[in-house]
C-alpha positions in Angstrom: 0.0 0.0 0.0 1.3 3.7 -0.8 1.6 5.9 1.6 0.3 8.8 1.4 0.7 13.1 2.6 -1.6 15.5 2.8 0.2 19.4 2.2 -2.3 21.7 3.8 -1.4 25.2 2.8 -3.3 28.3 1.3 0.2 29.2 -0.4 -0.1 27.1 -4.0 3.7 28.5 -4.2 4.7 26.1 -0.9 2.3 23.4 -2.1 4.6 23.1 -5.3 7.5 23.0 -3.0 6.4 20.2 -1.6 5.3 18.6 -4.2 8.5 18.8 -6.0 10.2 17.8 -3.4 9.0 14.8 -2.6 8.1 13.9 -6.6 11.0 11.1 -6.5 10.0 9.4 -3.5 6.9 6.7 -3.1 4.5 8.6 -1.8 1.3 9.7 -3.1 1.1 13.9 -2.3 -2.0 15.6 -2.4 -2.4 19.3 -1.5 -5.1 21.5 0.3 -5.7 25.3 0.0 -7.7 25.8 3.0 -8.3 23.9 6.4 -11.5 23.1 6.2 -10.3 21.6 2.4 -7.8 19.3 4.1 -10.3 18.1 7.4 -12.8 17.2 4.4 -9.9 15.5 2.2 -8.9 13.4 5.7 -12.0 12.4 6.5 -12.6 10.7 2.9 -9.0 9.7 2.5 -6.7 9.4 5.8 -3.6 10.1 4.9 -0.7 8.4 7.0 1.3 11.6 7.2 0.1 16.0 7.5 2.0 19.1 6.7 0.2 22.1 8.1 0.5 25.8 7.5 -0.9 28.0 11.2 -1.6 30.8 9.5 -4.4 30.8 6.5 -7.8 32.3 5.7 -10.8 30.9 7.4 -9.9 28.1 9.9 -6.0 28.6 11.4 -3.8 26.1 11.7 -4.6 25.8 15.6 -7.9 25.1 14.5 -7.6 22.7 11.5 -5.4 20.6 14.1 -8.0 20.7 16.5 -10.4 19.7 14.0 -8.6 17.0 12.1 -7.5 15.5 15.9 -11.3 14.6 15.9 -11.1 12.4 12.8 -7.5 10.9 13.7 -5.3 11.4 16.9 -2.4 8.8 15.5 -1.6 10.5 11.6 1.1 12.5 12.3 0.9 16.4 11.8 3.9 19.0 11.4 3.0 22.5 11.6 5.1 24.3 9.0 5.0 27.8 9.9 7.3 31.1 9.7 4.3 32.6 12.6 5.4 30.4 15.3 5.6 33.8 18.0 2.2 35.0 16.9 0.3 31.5 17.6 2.7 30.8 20.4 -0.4 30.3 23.0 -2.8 28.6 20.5 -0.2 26.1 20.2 0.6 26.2 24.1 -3.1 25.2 24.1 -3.2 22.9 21.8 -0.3 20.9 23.4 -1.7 21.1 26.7 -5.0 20.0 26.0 -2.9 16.7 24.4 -3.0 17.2 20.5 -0.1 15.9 19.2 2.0 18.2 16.8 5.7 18.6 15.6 7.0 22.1 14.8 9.1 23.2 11.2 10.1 26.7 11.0 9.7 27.7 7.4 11.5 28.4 5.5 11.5 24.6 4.9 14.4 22.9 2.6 13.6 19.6 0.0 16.0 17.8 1.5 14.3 18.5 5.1 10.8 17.9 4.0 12.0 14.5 2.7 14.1 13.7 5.5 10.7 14.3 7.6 8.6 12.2 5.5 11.1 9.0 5.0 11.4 9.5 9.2 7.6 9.2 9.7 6.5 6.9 7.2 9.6 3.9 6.8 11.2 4.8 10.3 14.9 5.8 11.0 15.8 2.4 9.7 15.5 4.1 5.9 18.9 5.4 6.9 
């Protein structure tokens, strides 16, 4: 079975990134433009692995976590953000109300979004 990665962004720009950085690997990649786009392409698909911008129109990152913790609490989600400081106590929240969540400062690097997705989805024995 393919794994698969859901890119939750409202950047198409950082989408694409990902995207092309990940083209050569197994996995299948789909993208999202909003949160509420990605908590209705989880509930139909269930991806085994979730990038996440925090800050986007409509539902935040804070809250698209909160919302897709309700359809899965075990798919692993990094938030991918450059706005860590201004969502600092949504996050504090978050964490202490015990939705799990990995941090990436953006700007994010190929090489580090597929060192990330090889880590979550084969383990650290894929190195």
């Amino acid at each position: 079975m393919n794994k698969s990665i859901l890119v939750i962004d409202d950047d198409n720009a950082v989408r694409k990134a990902f995207t092309l950085a990940l083209e050569d690997t197994p996995y299948k990649l789909d993208g999202a433009e909003s949160g509420e786009k990605g908590i209705e392409m989880e509930q139909s698909n269930r991806y085994n692995l979730i990038f996440l911008d925090l800050k986007m129109p409509g539902l935040n990152g804070v809250e698209t976590l909160r919302e897709l913790r309700k359809i899965s609490k075990d798919t692993p989600v990094y938030i991918v953000t450059a706005f860590y400081k201004e969502f600092f106590e949504g996050l504090k929240v978050a964490a202490n109300d015990g939705l799990d969540f990995e941090l990436l400062k953006k700007p994010v690097g190929a090489d580090e979004i597929v060192l990330v997705a090889r880590s979550v989805l084969e383990g650290m024995e894929a190195y």
